[in-house]
C-alpha positions in Angstrom: 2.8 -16.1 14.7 3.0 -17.4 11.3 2.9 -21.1 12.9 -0.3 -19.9 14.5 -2.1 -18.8 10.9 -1.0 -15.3 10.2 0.0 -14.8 7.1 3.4 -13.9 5.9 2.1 -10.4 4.6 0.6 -9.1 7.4 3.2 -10.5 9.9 5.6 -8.3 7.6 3.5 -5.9 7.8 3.7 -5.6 12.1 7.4 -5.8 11.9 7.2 -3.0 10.1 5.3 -1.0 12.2 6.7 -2.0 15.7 10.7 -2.2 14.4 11.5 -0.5 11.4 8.6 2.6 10.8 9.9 6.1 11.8 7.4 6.1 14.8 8.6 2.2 15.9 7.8 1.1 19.5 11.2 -0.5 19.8 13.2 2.7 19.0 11.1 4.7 21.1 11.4 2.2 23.9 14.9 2.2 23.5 15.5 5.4 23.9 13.9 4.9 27.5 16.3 2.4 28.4 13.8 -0.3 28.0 15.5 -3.3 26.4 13.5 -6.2 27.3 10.1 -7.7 26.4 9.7 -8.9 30.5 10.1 -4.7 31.5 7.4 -3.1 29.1 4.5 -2.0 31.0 1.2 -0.8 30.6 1.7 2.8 31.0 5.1 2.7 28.8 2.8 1.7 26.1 0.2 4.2 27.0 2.6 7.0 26.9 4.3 5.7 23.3 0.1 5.7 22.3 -0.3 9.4 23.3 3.1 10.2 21.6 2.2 8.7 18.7 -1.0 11.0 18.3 1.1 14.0 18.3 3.8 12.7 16.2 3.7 14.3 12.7 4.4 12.1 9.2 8.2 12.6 8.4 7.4 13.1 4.5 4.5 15.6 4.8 4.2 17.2 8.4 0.7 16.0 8.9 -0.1 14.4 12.2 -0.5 10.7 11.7 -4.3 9.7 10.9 -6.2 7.6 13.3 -6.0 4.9 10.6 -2.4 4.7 11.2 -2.3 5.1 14.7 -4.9 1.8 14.8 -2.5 -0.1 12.8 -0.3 0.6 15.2 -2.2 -0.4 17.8 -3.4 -3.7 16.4 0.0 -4.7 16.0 1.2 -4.3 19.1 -2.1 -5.8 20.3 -1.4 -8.9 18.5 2.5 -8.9 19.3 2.0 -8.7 23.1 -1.2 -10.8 23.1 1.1 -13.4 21.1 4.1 -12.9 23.7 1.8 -13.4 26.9 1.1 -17.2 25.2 4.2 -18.0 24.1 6.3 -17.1 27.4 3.4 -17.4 29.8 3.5 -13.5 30.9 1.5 -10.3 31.8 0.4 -9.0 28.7 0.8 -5.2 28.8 -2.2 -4.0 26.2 -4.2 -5.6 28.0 -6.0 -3.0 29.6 -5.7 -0.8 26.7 -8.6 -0.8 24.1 -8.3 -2.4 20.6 -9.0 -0.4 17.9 -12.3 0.2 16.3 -12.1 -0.2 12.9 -14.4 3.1 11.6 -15.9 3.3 7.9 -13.5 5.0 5.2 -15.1 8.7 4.9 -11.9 9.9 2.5 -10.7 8.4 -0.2 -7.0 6.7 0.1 -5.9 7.1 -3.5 -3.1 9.2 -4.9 -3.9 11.7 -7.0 -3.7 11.3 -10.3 -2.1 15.2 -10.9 0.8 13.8 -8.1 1.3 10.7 -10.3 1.7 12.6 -13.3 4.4 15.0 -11.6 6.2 12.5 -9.9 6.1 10.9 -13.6 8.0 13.9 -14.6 10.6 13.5 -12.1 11.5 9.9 -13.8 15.0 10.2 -15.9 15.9 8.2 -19.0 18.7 6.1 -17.3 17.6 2.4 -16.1 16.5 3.7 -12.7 13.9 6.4 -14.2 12.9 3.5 -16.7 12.3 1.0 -13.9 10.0 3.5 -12.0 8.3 4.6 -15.0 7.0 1.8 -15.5 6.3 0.9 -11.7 4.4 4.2 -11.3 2.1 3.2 -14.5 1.8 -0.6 -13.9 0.5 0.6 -10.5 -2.1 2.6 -11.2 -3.7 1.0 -14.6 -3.9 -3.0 -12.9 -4.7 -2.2 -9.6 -1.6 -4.5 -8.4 -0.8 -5.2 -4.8 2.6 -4.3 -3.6 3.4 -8.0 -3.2 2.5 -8.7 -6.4 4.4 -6.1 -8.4 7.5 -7.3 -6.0 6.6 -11.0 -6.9 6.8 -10.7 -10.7 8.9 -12.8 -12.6 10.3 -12.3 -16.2 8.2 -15.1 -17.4 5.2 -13.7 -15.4 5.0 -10.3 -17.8 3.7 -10.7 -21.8 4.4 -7.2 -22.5 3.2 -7.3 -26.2 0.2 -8.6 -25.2 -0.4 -6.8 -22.5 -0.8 -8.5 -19.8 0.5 -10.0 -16.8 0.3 -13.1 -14.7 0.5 -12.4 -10.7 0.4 -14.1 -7.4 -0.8 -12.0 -4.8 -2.5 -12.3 -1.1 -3.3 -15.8 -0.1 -1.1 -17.5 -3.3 -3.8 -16.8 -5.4 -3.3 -15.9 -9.1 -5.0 -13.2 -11.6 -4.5 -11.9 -14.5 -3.8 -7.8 -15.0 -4.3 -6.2 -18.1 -2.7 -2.6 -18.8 -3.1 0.1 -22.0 -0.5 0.9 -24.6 1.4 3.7 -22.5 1.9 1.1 -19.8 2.9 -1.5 -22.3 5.5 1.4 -23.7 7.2 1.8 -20.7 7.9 -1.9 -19.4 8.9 -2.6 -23.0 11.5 0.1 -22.4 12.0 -1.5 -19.2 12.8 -5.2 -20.9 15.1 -3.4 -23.6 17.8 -2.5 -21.2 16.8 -4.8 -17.8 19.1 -7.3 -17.1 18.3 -10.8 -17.9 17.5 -11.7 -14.1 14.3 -13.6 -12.9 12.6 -11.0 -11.3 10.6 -8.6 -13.4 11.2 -5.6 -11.1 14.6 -5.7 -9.0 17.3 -3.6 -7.3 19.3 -1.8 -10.3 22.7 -2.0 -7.7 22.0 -5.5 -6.3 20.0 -7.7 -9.4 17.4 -8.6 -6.0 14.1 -8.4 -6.1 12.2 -5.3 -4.8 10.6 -5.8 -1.7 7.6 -4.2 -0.4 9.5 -1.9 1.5 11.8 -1.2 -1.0 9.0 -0.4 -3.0 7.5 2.3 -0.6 10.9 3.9 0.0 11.4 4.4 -4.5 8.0 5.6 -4.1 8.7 7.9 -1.1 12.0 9.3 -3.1 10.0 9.8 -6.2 7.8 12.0 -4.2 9.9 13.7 -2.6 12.2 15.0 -5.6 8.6 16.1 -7.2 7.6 17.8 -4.0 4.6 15.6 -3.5 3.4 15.5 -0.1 0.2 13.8 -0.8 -0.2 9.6 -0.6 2.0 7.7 -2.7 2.2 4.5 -0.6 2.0 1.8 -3.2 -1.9 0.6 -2.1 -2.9 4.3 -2.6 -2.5 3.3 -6.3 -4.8 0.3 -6.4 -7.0 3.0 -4.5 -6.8 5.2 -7.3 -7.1 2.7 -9.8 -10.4 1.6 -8.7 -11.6 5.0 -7.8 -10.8 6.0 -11.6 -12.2 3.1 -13.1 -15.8 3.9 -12.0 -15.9 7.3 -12.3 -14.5 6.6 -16.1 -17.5 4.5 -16.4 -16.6 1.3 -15.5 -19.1 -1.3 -14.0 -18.6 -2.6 -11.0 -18.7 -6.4 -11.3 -15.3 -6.1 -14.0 -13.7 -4.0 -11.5 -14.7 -6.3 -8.8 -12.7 -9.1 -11.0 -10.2 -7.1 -12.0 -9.1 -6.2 -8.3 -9.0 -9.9 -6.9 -11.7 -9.3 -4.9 -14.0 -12.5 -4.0 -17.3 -10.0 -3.1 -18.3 -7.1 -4.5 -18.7 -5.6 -1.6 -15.1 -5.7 -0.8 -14.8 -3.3 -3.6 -17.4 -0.9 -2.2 -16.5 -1.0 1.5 -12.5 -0.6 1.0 -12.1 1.1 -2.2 -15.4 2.8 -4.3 -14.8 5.9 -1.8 -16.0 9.6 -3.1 -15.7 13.2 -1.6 -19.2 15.0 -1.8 -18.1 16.9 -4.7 -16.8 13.6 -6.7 -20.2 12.4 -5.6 -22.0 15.2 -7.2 -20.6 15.0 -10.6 -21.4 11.4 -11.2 -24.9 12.4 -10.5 -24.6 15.3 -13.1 -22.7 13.1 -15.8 -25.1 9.5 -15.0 -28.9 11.1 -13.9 -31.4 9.4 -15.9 -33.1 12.7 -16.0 -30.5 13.3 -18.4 -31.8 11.3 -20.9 -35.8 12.2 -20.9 -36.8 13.5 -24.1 
């Protein structure tokens, strides 16, 4: 697929979903004594589809939300759509509909009282320090789980408080971050080991992947008995969320995310509950400020 112009991320991205996610097809399919790609039929997939609706999120006992049950679905879309050209077979989603893509009605961020307890949670040895700093560098730049896992040593000015990084499509920003941000990496780069990646496995001196970021988040939640989002992009959520309702305009938060349109910024991520909604309108009316 990656020959054929997907791009690394998002090819990552399906693996994850169809071989390595607690609700994989493969296991599932396994466990049916379905082993090869040439035996999969259409109603095996419809019956992993209506399993999946009533299959409940390990971490906090919700039922999955339709958003994740269309990422499932596009993935295996584009895996058997992909297999039916390359080995000149039957393509079993076929006759099963792709996904809609609806409009974001809820915001995807984390909360910021969940950030601060998991915060709390974070010890003083070199594991605690590393995600510390993660946690923080998350949610004030906005950063993309690829990006954070991309950083190199040289890549990182903590004095000056900011930070060079390569994120989707190879291209490069700069992040800026506040003094309690800037605290905690320089505790970080006191004791890290002098390795080129910025963030990296304490045991193994490798860079964190993507997935090894999720699953530190995923601990960190779970040992402060958070069962709200903490996947790493619900960050960048929050960080954009926070920014305007702090007062920040939308064309710098535009740049600051990456984001080549502004209206990628409002579609995706400037998302409100009717409450939220109605205290911007108290704090920003212009009736306000008649005399």
């Amino acid at each position: 697929m990656i020959a054929d112009g997907l791009k690394q991320k998002t090819a990552d991205w399906y693996g994850w979903l169809l071989s390595e996610s607690p609700a994989n097809a493969v296991t599932w399919l396994y466990r049916r004594n379905i082993y090869e790609l040439k035996d999969v039929k259409t109603d095996d997939l419809r019956e992993y589809i209506v399993e999946l609706r009533t299959t409940r999120n390990s971490r906090t006992g919700n039922l999955l939300s339709q958003h994740t049950i269309d990422d499932y679905l596009q993935a295996l879309h584009r895996f058997f759509s992909w297999c039916a050209d390359e080995f000149e077979r039957a393509n079993p989603m076929k006759r099963i509909a792709y996904p809609k893509r609806q409009a974001n009605e809820e915001p995807k961020a984390v909360a910021l009282e969940d950030v601060s307890k998991m915060l709390a949670t974070c010890g003083d040895d070199p594991i605690g320090i590393r995600n510390r700093a993660i946690l923080l560098f998350l949610l004030d730049t906005g950063c993309r789980a690829g990006g954070l896992c991309g950083l190199k040593t040289s890549d990182v000015e903590v004095t000056k408080k900011r930070a060079i990084v390569t994120e989707k499509g190879n291209r490069t920003r700069v992040l800026l971050y506040v003094d309690r941000t800037r605290d905690a990496l320089q505790q970080w780069v006191d004791l890290r080991s002098p390795v080129q990646p910025f963030f990296y496995n304490v045991e193994t001196l490798e860079a964190l992947t993507v997935g090894g970021l999720r699953a530190i988040l995923r601990n960190i939640a779970r040992r402060a008995k958070v069962t709200g989002r903490v996947n790493p992009h619900s960050f960048r959520h929050a960080f954009a969320r926070e920014y305007i309702r702090n007062g920040g305009d939308l064309a710098s938060l535009s740049k600051r995310m990456g984001h080549r349109q502004s209206s990628t910024t409002i579609e995706s991520y400037i998302i409100f509950t009717e409450q939220e909604i109605a205290e911007l309108q108290e704090r920003y009316s212009p009736v306000n400020s008649l005399k």
